[in-house]
PASEBA-1860 file (N, C-alpha, C; in nm, 3 decimals):
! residues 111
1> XXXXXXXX> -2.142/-1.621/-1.331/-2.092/-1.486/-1.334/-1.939/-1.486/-1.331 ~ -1.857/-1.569/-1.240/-1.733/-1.542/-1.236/-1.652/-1.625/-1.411 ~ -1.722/-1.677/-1.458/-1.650/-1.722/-1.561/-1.618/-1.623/-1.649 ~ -1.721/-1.522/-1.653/-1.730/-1.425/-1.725/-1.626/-1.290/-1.702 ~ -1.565/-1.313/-1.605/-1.475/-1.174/-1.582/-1.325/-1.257/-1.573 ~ -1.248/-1.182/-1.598/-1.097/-1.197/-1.557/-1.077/-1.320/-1.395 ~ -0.970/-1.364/-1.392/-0.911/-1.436/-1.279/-0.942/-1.296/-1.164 ~ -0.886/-1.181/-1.171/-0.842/-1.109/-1.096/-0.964/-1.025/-1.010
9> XXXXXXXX> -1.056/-1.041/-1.156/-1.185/-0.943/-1.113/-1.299/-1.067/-1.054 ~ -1.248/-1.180/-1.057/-1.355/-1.242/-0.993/-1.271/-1.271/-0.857 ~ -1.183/-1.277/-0.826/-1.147/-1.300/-0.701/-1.191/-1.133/-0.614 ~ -1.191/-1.014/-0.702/-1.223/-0.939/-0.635/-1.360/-0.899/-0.529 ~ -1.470/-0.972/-0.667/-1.563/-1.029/-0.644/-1.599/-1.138/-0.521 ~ -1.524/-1.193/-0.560/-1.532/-1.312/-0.408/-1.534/-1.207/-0.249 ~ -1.438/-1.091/-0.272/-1.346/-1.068/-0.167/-1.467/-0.948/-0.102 ~ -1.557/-0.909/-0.242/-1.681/-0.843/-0.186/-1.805/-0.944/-0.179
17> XXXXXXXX> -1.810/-1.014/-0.159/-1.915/-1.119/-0.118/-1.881/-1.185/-0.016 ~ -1.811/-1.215/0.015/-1.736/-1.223/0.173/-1.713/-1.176/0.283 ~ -1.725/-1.053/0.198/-1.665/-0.984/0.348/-1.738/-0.894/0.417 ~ -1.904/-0.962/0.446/-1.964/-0.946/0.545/-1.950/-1.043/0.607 ~ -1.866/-1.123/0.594/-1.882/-1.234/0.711/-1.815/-1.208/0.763 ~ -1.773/-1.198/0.937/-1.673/-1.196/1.040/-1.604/-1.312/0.989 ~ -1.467/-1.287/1.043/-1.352/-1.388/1.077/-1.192/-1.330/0.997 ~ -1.113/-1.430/0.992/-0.982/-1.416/0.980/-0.979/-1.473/0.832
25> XXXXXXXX> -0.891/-1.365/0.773/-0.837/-1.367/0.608/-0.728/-1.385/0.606 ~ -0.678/-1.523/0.521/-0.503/-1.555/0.530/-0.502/-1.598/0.375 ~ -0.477/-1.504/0.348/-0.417/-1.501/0.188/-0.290/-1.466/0.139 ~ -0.221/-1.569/0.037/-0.086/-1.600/-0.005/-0.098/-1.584/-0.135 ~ -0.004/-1.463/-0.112/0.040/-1.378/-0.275/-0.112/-1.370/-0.365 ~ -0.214/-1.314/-0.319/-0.298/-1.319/-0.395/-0.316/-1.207/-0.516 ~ -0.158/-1.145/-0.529/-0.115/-1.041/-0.598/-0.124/-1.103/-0.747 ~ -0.090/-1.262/-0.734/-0.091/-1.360/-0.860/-0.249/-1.335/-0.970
33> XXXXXXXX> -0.324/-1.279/-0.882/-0.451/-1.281/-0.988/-0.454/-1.158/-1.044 ~ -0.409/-1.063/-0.965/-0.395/-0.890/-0.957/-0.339/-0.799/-1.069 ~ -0.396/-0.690/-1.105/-0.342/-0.614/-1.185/-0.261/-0.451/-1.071 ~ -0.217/-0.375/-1.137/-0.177/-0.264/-0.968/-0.330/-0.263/-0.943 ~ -0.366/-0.201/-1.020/-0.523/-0.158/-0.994/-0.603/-0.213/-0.897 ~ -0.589/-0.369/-0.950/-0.653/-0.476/-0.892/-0.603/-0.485/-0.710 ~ -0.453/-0.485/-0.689/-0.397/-0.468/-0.554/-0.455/-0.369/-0.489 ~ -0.420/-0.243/-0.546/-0.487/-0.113/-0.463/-0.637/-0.158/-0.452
41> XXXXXXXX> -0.713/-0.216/-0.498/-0.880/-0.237/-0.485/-0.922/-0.314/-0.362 ~ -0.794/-0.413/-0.375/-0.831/-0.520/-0.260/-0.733/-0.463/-0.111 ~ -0.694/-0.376/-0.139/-0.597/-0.296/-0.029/-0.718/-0.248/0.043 ~ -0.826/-0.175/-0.019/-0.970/-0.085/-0.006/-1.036/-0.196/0.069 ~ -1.077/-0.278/-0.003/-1.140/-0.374/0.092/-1.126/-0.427/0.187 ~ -1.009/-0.480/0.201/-0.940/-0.514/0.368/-0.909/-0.446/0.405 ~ -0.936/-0.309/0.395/-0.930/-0.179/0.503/-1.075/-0.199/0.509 ~ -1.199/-0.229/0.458/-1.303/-0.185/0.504/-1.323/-0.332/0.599
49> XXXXXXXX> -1.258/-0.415/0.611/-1.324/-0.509/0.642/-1.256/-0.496/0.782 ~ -1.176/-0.458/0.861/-1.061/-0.457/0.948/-1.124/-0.340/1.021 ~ -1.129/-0.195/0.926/-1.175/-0.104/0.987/-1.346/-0.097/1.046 ~ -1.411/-0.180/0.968/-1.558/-0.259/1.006/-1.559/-0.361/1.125 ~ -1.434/-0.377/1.175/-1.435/-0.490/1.307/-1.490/-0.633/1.299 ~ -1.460/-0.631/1.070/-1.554/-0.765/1.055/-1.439/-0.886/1.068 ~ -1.325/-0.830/1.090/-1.201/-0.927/1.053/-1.082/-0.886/1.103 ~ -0.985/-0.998/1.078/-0.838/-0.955/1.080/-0.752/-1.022/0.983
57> XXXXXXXX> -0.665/-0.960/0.917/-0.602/-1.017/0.823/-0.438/-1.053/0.815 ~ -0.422/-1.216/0.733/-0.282/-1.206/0.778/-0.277/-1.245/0.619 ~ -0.150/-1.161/0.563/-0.130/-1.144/0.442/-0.020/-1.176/0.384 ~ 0.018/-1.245/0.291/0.151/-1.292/0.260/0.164/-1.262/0.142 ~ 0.297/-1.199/0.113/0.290/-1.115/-0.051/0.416/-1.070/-0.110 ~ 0.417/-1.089/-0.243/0.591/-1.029/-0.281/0.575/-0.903/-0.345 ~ 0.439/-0.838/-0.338/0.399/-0.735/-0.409/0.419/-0.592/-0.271 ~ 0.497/-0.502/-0.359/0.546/-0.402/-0.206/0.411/-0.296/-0.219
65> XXXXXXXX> 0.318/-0.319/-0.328/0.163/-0.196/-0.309/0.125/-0.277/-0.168 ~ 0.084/-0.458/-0.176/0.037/-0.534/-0.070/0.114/-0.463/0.076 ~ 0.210/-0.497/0.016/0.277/-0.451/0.192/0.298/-0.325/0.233 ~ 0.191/-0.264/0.157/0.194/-0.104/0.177/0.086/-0.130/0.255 ~ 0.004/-0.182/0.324/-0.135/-0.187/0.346/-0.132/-0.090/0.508 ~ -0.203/-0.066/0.484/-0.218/0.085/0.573/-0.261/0.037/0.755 ~ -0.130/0.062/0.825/-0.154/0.082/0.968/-0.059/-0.098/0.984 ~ -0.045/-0.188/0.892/0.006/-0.374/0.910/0.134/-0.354/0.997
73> XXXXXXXX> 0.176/-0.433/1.075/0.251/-0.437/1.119/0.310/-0.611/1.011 ~ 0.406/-0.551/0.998/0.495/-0.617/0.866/0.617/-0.743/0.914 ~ 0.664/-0.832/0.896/0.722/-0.929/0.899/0.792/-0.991/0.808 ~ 0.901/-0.985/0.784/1.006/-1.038/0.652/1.064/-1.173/0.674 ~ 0.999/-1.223/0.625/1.098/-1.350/0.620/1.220/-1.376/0.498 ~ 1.291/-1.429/0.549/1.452/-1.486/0.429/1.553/-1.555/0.514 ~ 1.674/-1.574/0.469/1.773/-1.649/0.539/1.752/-1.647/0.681 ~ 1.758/-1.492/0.743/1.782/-1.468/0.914/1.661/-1.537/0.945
81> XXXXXXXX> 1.519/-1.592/0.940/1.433/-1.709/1.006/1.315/-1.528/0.898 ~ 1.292/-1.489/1.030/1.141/-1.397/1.056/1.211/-1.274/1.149 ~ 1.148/-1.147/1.089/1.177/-1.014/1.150/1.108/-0.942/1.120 ~ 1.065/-0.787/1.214/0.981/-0.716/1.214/1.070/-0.614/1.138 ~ 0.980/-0.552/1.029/1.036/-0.469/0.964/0.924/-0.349/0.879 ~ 0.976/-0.252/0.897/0.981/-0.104/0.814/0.949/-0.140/0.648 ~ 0.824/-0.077/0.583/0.794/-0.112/0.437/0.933/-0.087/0.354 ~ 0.966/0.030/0.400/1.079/0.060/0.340/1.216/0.020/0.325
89> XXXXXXXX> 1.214/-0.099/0.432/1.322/-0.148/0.428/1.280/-0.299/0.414 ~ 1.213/-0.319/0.347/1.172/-0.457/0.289/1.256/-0.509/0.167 ~ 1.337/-0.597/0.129/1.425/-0.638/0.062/1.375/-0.636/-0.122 ~ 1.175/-0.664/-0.114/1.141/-0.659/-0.222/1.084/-0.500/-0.269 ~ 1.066/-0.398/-0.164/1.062/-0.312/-0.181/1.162/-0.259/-0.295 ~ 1.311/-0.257/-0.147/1.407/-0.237/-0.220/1.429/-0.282/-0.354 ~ 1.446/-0.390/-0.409/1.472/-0.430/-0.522/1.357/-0.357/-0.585 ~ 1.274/-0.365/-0.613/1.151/-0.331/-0.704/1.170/-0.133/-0.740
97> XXXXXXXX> 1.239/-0.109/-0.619/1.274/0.049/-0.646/1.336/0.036/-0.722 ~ 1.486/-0.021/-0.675/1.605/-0.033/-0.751/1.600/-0.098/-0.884 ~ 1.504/-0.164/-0.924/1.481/-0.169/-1.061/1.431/-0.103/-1.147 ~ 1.322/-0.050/-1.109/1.217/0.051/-1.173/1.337/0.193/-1.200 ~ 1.415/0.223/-1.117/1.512/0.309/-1.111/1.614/0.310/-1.282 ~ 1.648/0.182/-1.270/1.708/0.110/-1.378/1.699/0.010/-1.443 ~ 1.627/-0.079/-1.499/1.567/-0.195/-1.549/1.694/-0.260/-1.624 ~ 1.783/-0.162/-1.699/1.866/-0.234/-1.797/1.991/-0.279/-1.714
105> XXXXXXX> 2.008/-0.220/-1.551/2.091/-0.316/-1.472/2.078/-0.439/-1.468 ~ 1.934/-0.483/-1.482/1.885/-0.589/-1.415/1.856/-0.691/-1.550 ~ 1.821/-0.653/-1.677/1.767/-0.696/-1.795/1.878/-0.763/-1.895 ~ 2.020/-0.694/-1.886/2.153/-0.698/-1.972/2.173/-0.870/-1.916 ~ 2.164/-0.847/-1.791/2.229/-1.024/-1.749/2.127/-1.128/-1.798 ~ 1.996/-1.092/-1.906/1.929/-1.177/-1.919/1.988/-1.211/-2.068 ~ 2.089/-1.170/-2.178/2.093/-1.205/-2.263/2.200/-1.317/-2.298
END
């Protein structure tokens, strides 16, 4: 079955076949298989799985939908080591605004 669907839609798959099992989810950038769609889906699921008392999740991600995840208490890492921080003041947030804002700031230095 999973050969048959996308990278993204079979990991989604995985993530609903799993997750009746209790325990701890530590997934890194799994935004890499993801479409938005695909993020917001698996956002749904590890809310059901957290809010089901089947789990707890520790999540690592450069995607700012991921670190939107509803109620996380958030952690930035970069130069300064590790810090607790506000979605909104997340450095990839920021940038990802500030691009979408203007793309050809960011696009001109590619030629």
């Amino acid at each position: 079955m999973f050969h048959e669907r996308s990278h993204g839609e079979s990991f989604l798959d995985f993530v609903i076949d799993r997750s009746q099992w209790p325990g701890l989810w530590i997934l890194d950038e799994p935004e890499s298989a993801l479409s938005f769609q695909g993020c917001l889906a698996l956002i749904g699921l590890l809310q059901a799985i957290v809010d089901d008392g089947l789990g707890q999740v520790v999540l690592s991600t450069h995607s700012p939908v991921l670190a939107a995840f509803p109620g996380a208490t958030i952690h930035e890492v970069g130069e300064w080591g590790l810090r607790r921080s506000a979605w909104a003041d997340l450095d990839l947030v920021r940038n990802q605004r500030a691009f979408l804002e203007s793309p050809e700031r960011y696009l001109r230095h590619l030629e």
